[in-house]
C-alpha positions as CSV (number, residue, x, y, z in Angstrom):
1,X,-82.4,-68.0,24.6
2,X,-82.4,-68.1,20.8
3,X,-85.4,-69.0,19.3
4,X,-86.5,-70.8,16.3
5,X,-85.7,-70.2,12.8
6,X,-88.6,-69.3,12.2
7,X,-89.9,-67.1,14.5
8,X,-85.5,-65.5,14.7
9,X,-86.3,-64.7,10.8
10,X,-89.6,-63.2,11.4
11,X,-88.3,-61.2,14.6
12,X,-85.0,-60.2,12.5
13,X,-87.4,-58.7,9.7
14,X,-89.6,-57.3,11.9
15,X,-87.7,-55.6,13.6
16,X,-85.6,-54.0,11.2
17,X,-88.8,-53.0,9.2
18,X,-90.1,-51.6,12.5
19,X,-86.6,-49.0,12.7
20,X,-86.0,-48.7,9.3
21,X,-87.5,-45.2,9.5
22,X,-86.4,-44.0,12.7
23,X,-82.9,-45.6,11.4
24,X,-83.0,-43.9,8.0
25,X,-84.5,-40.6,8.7
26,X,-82.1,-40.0,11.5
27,X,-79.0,-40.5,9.2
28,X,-79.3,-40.5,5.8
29,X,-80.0,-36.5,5.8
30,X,-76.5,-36.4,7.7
31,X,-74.7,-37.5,4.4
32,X,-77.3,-35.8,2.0
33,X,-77.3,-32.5,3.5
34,X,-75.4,-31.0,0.9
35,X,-78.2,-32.2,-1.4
36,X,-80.6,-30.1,0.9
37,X,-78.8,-27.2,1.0
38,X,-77.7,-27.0,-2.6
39,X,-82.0,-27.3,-3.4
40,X,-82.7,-24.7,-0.8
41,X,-79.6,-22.0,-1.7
42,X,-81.3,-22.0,-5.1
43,X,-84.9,-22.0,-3.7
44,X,-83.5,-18.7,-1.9
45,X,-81.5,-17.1,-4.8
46,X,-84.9,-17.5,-6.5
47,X,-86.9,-15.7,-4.4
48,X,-84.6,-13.3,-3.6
49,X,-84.0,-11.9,-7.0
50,X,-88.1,-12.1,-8.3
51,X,-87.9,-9.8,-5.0
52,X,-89.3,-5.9,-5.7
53,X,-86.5,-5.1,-3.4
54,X,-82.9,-5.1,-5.0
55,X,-81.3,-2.8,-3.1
56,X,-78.6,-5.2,-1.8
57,X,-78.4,-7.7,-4.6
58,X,-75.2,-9.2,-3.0
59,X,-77.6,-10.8,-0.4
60,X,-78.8,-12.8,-3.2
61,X,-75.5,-14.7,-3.4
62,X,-76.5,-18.5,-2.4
63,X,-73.1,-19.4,-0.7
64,X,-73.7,-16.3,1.6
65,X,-77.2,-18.0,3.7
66,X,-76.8,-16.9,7.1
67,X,-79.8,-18.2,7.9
68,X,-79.3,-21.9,7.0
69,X,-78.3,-23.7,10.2
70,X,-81.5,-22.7,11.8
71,X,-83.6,-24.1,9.0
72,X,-81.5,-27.1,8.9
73,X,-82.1,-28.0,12.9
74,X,-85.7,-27.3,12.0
75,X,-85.9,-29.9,9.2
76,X,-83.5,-32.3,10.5
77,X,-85.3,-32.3,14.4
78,X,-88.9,-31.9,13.0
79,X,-88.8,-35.8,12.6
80,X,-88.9,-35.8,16.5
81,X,-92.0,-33.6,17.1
82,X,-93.8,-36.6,15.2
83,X,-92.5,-39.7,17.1
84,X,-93.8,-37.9,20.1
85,X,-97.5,-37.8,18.6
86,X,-96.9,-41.9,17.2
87,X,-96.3,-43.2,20.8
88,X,-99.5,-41.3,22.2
89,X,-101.6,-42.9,20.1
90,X,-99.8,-46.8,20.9
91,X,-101.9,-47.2,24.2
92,X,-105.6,-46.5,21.8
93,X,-104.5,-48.3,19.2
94,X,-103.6,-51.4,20.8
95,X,-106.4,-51.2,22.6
96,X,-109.0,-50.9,19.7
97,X,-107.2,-53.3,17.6
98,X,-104.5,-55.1,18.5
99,X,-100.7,-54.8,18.1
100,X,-100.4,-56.1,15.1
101,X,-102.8,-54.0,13.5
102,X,-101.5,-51.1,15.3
103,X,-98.1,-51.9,13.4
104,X,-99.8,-52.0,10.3
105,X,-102.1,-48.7,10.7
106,X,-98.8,-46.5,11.4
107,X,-97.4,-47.5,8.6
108,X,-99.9,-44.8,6.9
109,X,-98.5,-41.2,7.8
110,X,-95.0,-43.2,6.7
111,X,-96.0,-43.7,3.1
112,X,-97.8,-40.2,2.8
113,X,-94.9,-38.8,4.8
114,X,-92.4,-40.2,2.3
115,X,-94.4,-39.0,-1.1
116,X,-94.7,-35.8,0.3
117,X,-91.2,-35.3,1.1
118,X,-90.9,-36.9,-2.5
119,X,-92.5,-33.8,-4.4
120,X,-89.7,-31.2,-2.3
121,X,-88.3,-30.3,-5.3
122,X,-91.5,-29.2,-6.9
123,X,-92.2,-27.1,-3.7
124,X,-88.7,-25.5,-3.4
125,X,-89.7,-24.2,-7.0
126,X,-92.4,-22.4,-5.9
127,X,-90.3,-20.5,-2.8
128,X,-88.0,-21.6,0.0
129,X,-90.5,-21.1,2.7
130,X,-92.9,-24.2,0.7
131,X,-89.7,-26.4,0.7
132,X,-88.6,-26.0,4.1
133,X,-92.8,-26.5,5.1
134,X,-92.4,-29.1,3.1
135,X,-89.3,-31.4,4.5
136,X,-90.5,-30.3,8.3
137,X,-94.5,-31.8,7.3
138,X,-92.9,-34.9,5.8
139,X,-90.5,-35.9,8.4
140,X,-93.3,-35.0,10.5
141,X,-95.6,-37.4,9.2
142,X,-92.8,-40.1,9.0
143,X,-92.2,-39.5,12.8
144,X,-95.3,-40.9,13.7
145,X,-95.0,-44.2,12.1
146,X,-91.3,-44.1,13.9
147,X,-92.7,-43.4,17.5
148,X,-95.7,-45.9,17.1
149,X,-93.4,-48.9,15.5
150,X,-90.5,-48.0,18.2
151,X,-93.2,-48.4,21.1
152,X,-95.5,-51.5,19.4
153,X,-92.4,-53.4,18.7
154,X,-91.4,-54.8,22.4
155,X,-95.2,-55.7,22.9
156,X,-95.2,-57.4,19.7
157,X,-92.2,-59.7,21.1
158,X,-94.2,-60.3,24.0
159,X,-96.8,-61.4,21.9
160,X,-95.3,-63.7,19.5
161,X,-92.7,-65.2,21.2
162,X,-92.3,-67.6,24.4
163,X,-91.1,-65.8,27.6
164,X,-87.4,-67.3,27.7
165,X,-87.1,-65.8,23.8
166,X,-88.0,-62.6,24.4
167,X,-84.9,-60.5,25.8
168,X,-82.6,-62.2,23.1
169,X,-85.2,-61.1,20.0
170,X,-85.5,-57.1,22.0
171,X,-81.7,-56.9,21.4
172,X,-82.6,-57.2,17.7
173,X,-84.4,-53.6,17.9
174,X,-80.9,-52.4,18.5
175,X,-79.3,-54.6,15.9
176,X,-82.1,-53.7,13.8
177,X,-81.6,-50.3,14.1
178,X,-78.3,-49.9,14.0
179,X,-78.4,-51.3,10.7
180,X,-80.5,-49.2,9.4
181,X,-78.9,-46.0,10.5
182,X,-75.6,-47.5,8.7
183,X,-77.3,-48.1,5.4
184,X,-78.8,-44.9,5.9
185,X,-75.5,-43.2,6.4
186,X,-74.1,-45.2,3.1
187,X,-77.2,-44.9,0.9
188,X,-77.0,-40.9,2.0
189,X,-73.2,-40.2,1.0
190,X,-73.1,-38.8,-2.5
191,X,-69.7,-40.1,-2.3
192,X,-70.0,-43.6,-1.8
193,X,-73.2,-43.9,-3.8
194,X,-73.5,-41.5,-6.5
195,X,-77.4,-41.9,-7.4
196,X,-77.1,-38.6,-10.6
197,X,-79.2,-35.5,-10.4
198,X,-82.6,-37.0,-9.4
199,X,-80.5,-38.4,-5.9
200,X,-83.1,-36.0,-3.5
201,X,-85.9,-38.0,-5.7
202,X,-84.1,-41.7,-5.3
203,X,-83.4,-40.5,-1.3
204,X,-87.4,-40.7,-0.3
205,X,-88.2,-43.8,-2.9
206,X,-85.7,-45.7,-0.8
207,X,-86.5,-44.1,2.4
208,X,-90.8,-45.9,1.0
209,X,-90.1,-49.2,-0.3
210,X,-89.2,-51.2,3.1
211,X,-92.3,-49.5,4.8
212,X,-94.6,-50.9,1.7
213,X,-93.1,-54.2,2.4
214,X,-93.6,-53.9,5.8
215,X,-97.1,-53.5,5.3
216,X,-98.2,-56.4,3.1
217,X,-96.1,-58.8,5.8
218,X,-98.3,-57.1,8.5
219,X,-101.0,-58.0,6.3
220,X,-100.3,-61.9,5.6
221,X,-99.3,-62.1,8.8
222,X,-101.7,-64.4,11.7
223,X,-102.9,-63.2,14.2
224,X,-100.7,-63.2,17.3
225,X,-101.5,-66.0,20.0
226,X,-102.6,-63.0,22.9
227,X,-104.9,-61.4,20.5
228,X,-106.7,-64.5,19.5
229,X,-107.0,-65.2,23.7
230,X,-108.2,-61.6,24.1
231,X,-110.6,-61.9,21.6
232,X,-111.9,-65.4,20.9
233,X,-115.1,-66.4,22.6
234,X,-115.3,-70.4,24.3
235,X,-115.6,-73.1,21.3
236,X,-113.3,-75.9,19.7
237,X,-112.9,-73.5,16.3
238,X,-111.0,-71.0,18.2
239,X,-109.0,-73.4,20.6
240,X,-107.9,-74.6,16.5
241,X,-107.2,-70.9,15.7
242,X,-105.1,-70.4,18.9
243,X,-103.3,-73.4,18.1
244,X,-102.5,-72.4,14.4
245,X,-101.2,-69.4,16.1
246,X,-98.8,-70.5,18.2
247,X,-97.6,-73.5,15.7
248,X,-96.5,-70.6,13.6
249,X,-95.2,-68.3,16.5
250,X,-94.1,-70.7,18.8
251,X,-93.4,-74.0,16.6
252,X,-95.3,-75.4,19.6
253,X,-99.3,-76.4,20.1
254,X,-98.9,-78.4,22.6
255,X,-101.9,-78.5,25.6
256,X,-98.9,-77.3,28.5
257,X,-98.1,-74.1,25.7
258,X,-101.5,-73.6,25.2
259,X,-102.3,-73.4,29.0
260,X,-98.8,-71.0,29.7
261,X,-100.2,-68.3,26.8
262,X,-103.6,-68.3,28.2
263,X,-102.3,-67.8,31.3
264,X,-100.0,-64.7,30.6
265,X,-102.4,-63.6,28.6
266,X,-105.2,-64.0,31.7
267,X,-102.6,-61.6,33.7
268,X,-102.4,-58.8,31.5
269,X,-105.9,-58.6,31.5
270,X,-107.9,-56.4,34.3
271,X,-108.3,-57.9,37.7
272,X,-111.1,-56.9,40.0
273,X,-112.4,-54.1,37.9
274,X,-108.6,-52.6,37.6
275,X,-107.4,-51.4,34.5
276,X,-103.6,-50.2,33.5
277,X,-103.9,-46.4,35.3
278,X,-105.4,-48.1,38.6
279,X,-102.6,-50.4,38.7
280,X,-99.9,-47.4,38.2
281,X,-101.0,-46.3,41.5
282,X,-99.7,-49.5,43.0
283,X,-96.2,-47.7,44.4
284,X,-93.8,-50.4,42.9
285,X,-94.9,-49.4,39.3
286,X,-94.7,-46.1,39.5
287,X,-91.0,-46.7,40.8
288,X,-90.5,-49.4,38.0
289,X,-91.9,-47.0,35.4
290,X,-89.2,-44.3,36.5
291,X,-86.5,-46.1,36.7
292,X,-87.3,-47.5,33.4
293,X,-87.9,-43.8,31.6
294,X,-85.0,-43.0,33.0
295,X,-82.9,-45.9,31.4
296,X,-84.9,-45.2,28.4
297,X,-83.5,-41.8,27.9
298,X,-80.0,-42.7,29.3
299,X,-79.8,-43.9,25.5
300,X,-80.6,-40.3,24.2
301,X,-77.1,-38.7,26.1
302,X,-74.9,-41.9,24.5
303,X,-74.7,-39.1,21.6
304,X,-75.8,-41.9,19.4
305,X,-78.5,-39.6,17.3
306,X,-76.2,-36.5,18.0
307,X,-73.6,-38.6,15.7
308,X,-75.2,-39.7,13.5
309,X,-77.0,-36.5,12.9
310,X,-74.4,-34.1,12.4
311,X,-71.3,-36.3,12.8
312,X,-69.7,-35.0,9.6
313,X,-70.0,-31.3,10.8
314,X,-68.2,-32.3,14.0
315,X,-65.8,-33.6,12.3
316,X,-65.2,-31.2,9.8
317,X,-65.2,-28.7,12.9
318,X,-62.1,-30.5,14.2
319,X,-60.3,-30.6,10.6
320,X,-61.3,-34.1,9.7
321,X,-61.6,-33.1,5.9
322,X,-62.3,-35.1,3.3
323,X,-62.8,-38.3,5.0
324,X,-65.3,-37.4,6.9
325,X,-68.6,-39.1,5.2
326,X,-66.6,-42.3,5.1
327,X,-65.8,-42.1,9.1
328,X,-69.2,-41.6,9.7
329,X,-69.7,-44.8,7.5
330,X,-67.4,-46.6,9.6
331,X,-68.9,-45.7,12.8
332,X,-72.3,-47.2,11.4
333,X,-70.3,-50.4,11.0
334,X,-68.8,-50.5,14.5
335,X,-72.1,-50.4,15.8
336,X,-73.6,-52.5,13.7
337,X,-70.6,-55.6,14.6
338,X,-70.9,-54.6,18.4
339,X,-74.7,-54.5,18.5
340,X,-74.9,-58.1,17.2
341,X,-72.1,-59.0,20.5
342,X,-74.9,-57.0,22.3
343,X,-77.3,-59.5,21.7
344,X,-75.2,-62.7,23.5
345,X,-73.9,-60.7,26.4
346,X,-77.4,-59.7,27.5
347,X,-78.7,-62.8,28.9
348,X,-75.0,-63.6,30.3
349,X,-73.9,-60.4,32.2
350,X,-77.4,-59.3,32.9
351,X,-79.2,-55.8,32.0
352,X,-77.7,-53.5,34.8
353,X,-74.7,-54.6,34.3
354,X,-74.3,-53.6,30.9
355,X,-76.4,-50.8,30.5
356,X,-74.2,-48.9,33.5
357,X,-71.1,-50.2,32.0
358,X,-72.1,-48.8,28.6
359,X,-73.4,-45.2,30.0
360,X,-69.9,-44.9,31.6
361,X,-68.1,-45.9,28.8
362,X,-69.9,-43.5,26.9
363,X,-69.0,-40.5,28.7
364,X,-65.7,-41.3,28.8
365,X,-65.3,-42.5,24.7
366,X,-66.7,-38.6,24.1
367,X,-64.8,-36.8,26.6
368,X,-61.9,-38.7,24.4
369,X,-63.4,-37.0,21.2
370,X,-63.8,-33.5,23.2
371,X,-60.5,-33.3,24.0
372,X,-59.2,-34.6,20.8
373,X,-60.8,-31.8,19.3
374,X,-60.0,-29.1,21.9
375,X,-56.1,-29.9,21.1
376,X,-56.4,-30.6,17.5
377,X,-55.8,-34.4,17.4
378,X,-57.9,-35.4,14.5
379,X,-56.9,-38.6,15.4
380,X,-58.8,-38.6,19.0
381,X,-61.3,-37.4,18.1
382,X,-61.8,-40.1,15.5
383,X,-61.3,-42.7,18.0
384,X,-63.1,-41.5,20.7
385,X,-66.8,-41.1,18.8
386,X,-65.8,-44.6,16.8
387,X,-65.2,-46.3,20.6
388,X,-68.6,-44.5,21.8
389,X,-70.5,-46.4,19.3
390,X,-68.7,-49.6,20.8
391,X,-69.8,-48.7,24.1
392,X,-73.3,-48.0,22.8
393,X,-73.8,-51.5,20.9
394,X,-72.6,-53.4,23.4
395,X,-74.1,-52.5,26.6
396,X,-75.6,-48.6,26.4
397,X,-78.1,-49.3,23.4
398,X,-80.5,-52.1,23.8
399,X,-81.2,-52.2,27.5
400,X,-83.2,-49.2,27.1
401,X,-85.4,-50.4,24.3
402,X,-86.8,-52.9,26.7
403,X,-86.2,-52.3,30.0
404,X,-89.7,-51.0,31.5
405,X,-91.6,-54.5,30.1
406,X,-89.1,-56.4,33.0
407,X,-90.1,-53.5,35.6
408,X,-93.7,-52.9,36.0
409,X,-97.0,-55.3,36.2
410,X,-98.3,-57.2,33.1
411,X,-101.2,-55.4,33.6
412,X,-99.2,-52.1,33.3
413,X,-96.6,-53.1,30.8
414,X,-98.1,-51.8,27.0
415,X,-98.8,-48.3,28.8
416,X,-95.7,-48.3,30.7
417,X,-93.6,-49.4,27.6
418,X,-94.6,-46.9,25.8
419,X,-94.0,-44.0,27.7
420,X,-90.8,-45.3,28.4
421,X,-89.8,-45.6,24.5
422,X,-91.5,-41.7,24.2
423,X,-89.7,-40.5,27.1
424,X,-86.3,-41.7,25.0
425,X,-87.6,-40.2,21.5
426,X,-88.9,-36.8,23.3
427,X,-85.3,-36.6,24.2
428,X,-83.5,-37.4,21.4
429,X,-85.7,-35.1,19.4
430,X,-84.4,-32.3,21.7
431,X,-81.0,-33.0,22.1
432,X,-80.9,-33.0,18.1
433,X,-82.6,-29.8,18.0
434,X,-80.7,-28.2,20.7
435,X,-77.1,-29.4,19.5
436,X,-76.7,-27.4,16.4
437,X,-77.3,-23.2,18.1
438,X,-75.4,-24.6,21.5
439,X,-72.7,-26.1,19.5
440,X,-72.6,-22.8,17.3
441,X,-72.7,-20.5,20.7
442,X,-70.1,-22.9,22.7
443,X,-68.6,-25.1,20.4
444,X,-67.9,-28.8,21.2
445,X,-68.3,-27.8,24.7
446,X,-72.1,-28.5,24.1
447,X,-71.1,-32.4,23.7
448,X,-69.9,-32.0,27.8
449,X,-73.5,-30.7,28.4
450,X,-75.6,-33.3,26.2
451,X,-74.2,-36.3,26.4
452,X,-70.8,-36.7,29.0
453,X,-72.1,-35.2,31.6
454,X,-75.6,-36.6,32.0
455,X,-74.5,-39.7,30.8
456,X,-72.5,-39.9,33.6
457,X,-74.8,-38.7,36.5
458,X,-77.4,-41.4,35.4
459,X,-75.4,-44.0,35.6
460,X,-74.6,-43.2,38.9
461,X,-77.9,-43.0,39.7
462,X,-79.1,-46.2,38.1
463,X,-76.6,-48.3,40.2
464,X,-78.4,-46.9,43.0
465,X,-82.1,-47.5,41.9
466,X,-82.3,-49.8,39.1
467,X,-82.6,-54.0,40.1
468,X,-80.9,-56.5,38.0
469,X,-84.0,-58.0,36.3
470,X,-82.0,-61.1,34.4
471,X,-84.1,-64.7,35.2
472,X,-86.5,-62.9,37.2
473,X,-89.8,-63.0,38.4
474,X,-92.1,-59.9,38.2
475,X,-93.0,-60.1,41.9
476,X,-89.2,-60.8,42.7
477,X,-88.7,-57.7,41.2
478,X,-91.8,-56.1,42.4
479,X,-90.2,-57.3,46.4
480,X,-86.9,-56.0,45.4
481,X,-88.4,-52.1,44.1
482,X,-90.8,-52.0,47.1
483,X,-88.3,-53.4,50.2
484,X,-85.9,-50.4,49.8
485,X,-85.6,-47.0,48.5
486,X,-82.3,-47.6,46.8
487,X,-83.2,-51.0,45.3
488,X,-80.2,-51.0,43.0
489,X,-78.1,-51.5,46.1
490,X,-80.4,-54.7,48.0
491,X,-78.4,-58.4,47.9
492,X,-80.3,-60.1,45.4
493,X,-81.3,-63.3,47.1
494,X,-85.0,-63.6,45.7
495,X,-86.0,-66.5,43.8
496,X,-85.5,-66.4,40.1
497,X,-87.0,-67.9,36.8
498,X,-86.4,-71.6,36.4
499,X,-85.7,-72.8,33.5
500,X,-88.9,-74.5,31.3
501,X,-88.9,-77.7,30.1
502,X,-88.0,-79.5,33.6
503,X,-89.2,-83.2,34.1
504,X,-90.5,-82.1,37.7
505,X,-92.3,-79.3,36.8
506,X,-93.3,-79.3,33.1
507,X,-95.7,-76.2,33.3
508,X,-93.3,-74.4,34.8
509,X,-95.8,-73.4,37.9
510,X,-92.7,-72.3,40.4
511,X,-91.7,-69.1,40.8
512,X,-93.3,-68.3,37.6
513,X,-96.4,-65.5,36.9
514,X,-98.7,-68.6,36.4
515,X,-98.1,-69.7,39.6
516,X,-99.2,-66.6,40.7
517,X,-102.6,-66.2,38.7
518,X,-103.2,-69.9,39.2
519,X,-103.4,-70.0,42.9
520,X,-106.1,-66.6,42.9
521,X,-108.1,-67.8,40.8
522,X,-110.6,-69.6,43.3
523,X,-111.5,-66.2,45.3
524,X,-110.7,-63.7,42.7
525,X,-113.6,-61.7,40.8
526,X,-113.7,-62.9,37.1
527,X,-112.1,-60.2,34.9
528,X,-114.2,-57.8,33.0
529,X,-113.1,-59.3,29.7
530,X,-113.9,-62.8,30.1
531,X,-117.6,-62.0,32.2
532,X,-117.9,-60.4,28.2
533,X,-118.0,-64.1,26.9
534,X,-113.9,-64.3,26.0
535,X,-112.1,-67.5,26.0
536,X,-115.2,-69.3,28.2
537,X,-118.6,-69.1,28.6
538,X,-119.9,-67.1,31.3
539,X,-121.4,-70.4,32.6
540,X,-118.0,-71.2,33.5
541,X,-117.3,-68.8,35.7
542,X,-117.8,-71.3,39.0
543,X,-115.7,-73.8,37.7
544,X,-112.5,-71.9,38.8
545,X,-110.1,-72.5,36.1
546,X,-111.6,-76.0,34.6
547,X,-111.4,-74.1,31.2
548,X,-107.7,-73.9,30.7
């Protein structure tokens, strides 16, 4: 369901600000790396002749740099290394303040990530080695925002949005991102945008500015409606801020949307002295959080960040001369258009459905590339990548940003999401870093091994395993991953959502996660945070669920 201007603005914005790094990094040093190499031929040359050994001056000659594709994997993957630290630290930080705030505080290594990578031209005069260190700490640093927005932003859907929003706004991470990569790819190409000598300077100003703007709209921001339940103590001023909240979130303050967030917000919070690992043990979540890592890194074999890493080295590989910046270009595009179709077919075909459908069409859009390139069809090959993105913006991409939220416990869901989104970025990062030595040792045989093969064999395994979670219940799909090993296979005849807003049952109590928490609430132990004096007085505790 699409939400309301307001809050489809503020989710379109976010979002994109959220990828615009990961987006960015990923691509626009796939256009610019003649700008890189160029810097770091004469960084060499220079050290090379201030050398006391001159023996071989002929090694000096910059267009002769053996060594160059191994530093270039290094700078290019060393982005990777760093998402893997950002979505470690997601499960502290939103625990000691907040998503919103979490958002906000990665944006740090970003800015000092960027301004470092902004002085690389400086370093590179004082030797190679300081440049390369250099690029490889910067991207680094960058890398941690990326992880920690990548992983924060599905949790800060849940937070500001209503529950029959939220799987239309977590296509936009996809959309989002797929934008960004494409401006990435444009802003990159010397070709298309000629920015004059100081273009490696201009590349990292550009690669700043969105995260600085990101930051002062974190800052002006309100709170979110589930942070001011989790951390207001009982009193009419903090019923008001709630309210406030969700009139600028929701565009709703009523007493039934009050009660619903309250609710949700109840669940998520420890039951019976249990906290997020003590729930993992529960069997169910443990097979919803595989399934889900595993749909998370189905994304990384797509060849999505294999493209638009080194795209215009494949293609010049398989004589696509010339043209080969502004193919890339266009593939950003494709994806981009089909990414936005994404977004509608989600909520009508259903997240299994399209995510399998996607994986397969994947694998079989690049074997079309491989073999367009093993014959010397220029041609194919073109075709091939240009339908993979296709495949990936309409089905293969966004499932996977989301996926684990709809699998596992409330309870469970901000540690579960975010390994989910690491377990996707850890292997991206090493497909990327991998591709360039196996693709130099085996050619575009590597692209069989990387992306069409495995692509393939998950798919296969996620029709066996993974439950169509469209306009369900958690505890329907909690039945459906507990009742049978290959749950992907079970009839699915359990209850799902109904709709909100029904005469008969305005809060929405049937088959819903109130429902649930509403009828414990008489024999359960009061939760850990509320005996702490959150949303009601300790005083309150006998009166069952008077306070809501």
């Amino acid at each position: 369901m699409i939400p309301h201007n307001r809050l489809l603005i503020l989710a379109i914005v976010i979002s994109f600000a959220a990828n615009w790094q990961f987006g960015y990094q990923i691509t626009y040093i796939n256009t610019s790396a003649s700008t890189f190499h160029a810097i770091s031929a004469v960084a060499r040359f220079r050290d090379c002749v201030s050398s006391t050994n001159l023996d071989n001056i002929t090694s000096c000659d910059p267009s002769v740099y053996p060594q160059w594709p191994t530093h270039w994997s290094t700078i290019v993957a060393s982005f990777y290394p760093g998402t893997f630290l950002g979505f470690i630290l997601v499960p502290y930080l939103v625990r000691s303040v907040g998503v919103k705030k979490a958002l906000l505080y990665s944006c740090a290594p970003a800015v000092l990530g960027c301004l470092l990578q902004l002085v690389g031209r400086v370093a590179s005069r004082l030797g190679e080695p300081l440049f390369i260190a250099d690029l490889v700490l910067g991207r680094f640093l960058v890398g941690i925002h990326a992880g920690s927005a990548l992983c924060l932003l599905p949790l800060f859907t849940i937070e500001v949005s209503p529950e029959e929003s939220r799987p239309f706004i977590s296509t936009l991470q996809q959309v989002s991102q797929a934008f960004a990569t494409l401006l990435g790819l444009i802003i990159g190409s010397n070709d298309l945008i000629p920015l004059g000598e100081n273009r490696f300077e201009l590349l990292q100003i550009i690669a700043v500015v969105p995260t600085v703007i990101f930051v002062f709209l974190l800052i002006k921001l309100p709170k979110t409606p589930f942070y001011v339940v989790d951390t207001m103590p009982s009193g009419e001023s903090n019923e008001e801020n709630l309210r406030e909240s969700l009139a600028f979130y929701y565009n709703n303050d009523s007493e039934t949307t009050v009660d619903e967030v309250k609710s949700e917000a109840f669940s998520r919070w420890s039951i019976d002295d249990t906290t997020p690992v003590t729930v993992m043990k529960q069997r169910e979540n443990v097979k919803g959080l595989m399934i889900g890592c595993l749909a998370a890194i189905s994304y990384a074999f797509t060849a999505d960040d294999i493209i638009d890493s080194y795209s215009s080295q494949i293609l010049n590989d398989g004589g696509v001369k010339n043209i080969d910046q502004l193919v890339t270009v266009i593939y950003g595009v494709l994806l981009v258009v089909a990414s936005i179709f994404g977004s509608f077919l989600i909520d009508r075909f259903g997240r299994k459905k399209l995510l399998i459908t996607g994986l397969v069409a994947t694998s079989g859009c690049n074997f079309l590339a491989l073999t367009g390139f093993l014959i010397n069809l220029p041609l194919l090959e073109i075709v091939g990548f240009g339908l993979t993105k296709v495949a990936i913006g309409l089905g293969a991409g966004a499932p996977a940003w989301f996926l684990t939220s709809e699998l596992v416990s409330p309870q469970a869901v901000s540690l579960c999401q975010s390994l989910s989104t690491g377990s996707l970025l850890i292997m991206a990062g090493f497909l990327t870093f991998v591709f360039p030595p196996l693709n130099k040792a085996i050619g575009i045989y590597s692209l069989f091994f990387l992306a069409i093969m495995p692509a393939f064999f998950i798919a296969g395994i996620l029709v066996l395993f993974l439950p169509e979670t469209k306009d369900k219940t958690h505890e329907a799909i909690r039945i459906q991953l507990g009742s049978n090993l290959f749950s992907g296979l079970e009839v699915e005849t359990l209850p799902t959502k109904k709709p909100k807003g029904r005469e008969k049952d305005p809060l929405n109590l049937v088959g819903s996660r109130r429902n649930s928490t509403l009828r414990q609430y008489g024999t359960m132990t009061v939760p850990p945070a509320l005996k702490r004096g959150k949303v009601y007085d300790a005083s309150d505790a006998s009166s069952g669920i008077s306070m809501f």
